[in-house]
N, CA and C atoms as a LAMMPS dump frame, in Angstrom:
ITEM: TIMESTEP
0
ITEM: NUMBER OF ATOMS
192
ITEM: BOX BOUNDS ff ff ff
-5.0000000000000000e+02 5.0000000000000000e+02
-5.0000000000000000e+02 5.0000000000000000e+02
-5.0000000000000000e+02 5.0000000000000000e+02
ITEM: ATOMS id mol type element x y z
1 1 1 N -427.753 245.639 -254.422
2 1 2 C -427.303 246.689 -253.52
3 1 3 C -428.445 247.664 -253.236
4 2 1 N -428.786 248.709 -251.963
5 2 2 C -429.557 249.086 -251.738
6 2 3 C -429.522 250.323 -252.82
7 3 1 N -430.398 250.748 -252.769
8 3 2 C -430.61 252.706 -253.281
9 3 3 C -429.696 253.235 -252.821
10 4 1 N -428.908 254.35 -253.327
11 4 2 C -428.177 255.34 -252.217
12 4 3 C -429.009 256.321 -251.813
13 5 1 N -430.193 256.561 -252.167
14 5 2 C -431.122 257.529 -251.381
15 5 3 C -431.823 256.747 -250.815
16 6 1 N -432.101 255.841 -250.358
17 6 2 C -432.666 255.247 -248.987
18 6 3 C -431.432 255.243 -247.556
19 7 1 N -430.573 254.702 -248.288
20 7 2 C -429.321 255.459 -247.748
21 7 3 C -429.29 256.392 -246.863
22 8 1 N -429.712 257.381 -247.866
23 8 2 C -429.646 258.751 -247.532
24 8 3 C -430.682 259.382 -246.695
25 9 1 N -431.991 258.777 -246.769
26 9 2 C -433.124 258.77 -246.074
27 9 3 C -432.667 258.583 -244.339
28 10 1 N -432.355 256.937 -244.193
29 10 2 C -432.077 256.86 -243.128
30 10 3 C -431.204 257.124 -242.468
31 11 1 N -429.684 257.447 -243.056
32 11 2 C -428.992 258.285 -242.614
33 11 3 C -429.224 259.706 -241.579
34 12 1 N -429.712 260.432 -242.472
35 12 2 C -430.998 261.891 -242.401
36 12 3 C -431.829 261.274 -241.305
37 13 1 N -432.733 260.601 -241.224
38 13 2 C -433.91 260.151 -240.177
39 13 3 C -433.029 259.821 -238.688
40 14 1 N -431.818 259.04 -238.732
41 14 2 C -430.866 258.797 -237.767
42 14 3 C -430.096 260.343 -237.26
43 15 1 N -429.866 261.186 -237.8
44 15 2 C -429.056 262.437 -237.325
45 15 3 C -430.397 263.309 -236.734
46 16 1 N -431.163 263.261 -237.263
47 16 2 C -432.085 263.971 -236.524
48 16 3 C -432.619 263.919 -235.524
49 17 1 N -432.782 262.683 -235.008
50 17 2 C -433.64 262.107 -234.311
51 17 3 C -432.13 262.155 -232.998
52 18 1 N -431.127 262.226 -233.337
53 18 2 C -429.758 262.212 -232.146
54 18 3 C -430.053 263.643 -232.299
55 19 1 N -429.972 264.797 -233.163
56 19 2 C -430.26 265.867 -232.498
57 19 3 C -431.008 266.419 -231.682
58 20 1 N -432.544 266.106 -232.129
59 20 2 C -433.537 265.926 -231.206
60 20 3 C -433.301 265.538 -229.587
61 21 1 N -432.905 264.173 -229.726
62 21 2 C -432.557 263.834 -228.602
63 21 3 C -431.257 264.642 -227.472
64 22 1 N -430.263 265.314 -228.348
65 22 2 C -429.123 266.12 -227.658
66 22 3 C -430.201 267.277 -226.822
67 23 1 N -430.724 267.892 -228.292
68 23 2 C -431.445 269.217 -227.559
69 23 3 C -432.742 268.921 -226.052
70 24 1 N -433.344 267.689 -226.208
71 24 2 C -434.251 267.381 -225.099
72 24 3 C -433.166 267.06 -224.003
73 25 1 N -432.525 266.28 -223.891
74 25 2 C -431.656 266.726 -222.901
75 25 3 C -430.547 267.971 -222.274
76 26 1 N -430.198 268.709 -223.403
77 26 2 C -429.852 269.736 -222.518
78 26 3 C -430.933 270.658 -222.367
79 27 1 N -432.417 270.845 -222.969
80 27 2 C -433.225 271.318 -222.1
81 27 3 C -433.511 271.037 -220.512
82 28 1 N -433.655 269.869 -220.809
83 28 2 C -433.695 269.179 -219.184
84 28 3 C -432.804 269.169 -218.52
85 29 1 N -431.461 269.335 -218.832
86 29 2 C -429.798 269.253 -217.711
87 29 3 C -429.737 271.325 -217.481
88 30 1 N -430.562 272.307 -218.811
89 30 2 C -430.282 273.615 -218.436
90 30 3 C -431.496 274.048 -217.205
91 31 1 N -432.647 272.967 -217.34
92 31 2 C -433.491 273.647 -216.174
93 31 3 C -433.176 272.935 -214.825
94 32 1 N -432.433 271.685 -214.99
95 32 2 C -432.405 271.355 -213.544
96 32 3 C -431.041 272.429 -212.951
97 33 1 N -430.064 272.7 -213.531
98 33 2 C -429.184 273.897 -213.103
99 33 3 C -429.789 274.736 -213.075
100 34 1 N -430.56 275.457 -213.609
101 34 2 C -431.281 276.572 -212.903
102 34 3 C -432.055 276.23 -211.67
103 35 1 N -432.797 275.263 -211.797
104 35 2 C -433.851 275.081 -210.538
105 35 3 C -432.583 275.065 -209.413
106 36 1 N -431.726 274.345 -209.307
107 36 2 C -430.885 274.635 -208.288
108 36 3 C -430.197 275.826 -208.488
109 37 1 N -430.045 276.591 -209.11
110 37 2 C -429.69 277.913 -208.703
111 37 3 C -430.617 278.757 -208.563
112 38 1 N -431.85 278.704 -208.399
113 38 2 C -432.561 279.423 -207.628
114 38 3 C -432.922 278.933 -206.435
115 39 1 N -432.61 277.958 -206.05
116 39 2 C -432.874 277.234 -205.037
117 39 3 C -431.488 277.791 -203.886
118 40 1 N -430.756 277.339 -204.316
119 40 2 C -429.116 278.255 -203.922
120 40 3 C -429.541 279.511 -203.455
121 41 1 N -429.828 280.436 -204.36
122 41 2 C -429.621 282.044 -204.001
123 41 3 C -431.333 282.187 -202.873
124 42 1 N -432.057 280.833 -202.871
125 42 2 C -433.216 281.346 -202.245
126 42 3 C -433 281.497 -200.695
127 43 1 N -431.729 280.222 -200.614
128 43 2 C -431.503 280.04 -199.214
129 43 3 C -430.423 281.007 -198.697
130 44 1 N -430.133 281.354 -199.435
131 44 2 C -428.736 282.356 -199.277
132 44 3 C -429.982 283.694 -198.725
133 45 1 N -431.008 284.17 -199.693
134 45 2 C -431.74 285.296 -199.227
135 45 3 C -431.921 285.288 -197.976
136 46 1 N -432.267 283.78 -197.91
137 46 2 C -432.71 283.601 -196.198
138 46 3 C -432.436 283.638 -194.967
139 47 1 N -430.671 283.408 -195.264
140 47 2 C -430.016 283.394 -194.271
141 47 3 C -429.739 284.645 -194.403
142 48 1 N -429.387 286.024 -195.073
143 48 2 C -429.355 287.082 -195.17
144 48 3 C -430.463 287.788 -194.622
145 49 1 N -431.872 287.313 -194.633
146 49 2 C -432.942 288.171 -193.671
147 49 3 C -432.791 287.772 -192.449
148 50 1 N -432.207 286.465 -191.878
149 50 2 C -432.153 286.057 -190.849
150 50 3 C -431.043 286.69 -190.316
151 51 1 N -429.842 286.888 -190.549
152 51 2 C -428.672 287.626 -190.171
153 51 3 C -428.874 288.943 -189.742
154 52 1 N -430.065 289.382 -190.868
155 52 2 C -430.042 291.217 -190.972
156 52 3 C -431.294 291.105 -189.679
157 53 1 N -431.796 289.994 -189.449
158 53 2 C -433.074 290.408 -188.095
159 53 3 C -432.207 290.354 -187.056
160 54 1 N -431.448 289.48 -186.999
161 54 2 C -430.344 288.947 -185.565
162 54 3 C -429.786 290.867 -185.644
163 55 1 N -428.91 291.253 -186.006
164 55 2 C -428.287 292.115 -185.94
165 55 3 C -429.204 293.485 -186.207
166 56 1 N -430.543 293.255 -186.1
167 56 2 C -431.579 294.167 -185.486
168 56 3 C -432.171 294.013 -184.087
169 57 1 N -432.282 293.247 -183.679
170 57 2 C -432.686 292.593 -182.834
171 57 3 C -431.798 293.105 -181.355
172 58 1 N -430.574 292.855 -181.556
173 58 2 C -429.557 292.47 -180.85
174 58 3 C -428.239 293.973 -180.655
175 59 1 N -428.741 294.651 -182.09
176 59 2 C -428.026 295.68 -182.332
177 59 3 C -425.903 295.032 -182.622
178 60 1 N -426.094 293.872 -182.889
179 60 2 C -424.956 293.558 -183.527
180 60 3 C -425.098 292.016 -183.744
181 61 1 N -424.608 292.211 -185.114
182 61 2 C -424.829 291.112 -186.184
183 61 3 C -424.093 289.443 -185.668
184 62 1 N -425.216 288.406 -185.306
185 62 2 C -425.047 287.362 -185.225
186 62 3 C -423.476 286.54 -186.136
187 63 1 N -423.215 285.753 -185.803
188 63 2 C -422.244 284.67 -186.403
189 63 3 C -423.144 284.272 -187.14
190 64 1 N -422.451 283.588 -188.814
191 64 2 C -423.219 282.672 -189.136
192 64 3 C -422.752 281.434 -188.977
């Protein structure tokens, strides 16, 4: 029969290595939600300077 601390070794070497792996992916799933939410609010700014020029421009605020 094997050791129970080799066992225990690879047991240990196996949980870590899935934690590891959890945390590299939700690093990577928390920055791609951010990158699109700054991406979101960038275009939103945009259409907001574009709205606020129309309704300078024109002296009353465009449709969007």
């Amino acid at each position: 029969m094997t050791d129970p601390l080799t066992v225990a070794y690879i047991v240990s070497a196996v949980l870590v290595s899935v934690l590891i792996g959890i945390g590299v992916l939700g690093v990577l799933t928390w920055r791609g939600v951010s990158r699109n939410i700054a991406r979101i609010s960038e275009r939103m700014e945009a259409r907001r300077a574009e709205f606020e020029r129309g309704a300078g421009l024109t002296g009353r605020r465009l449709p969007l």
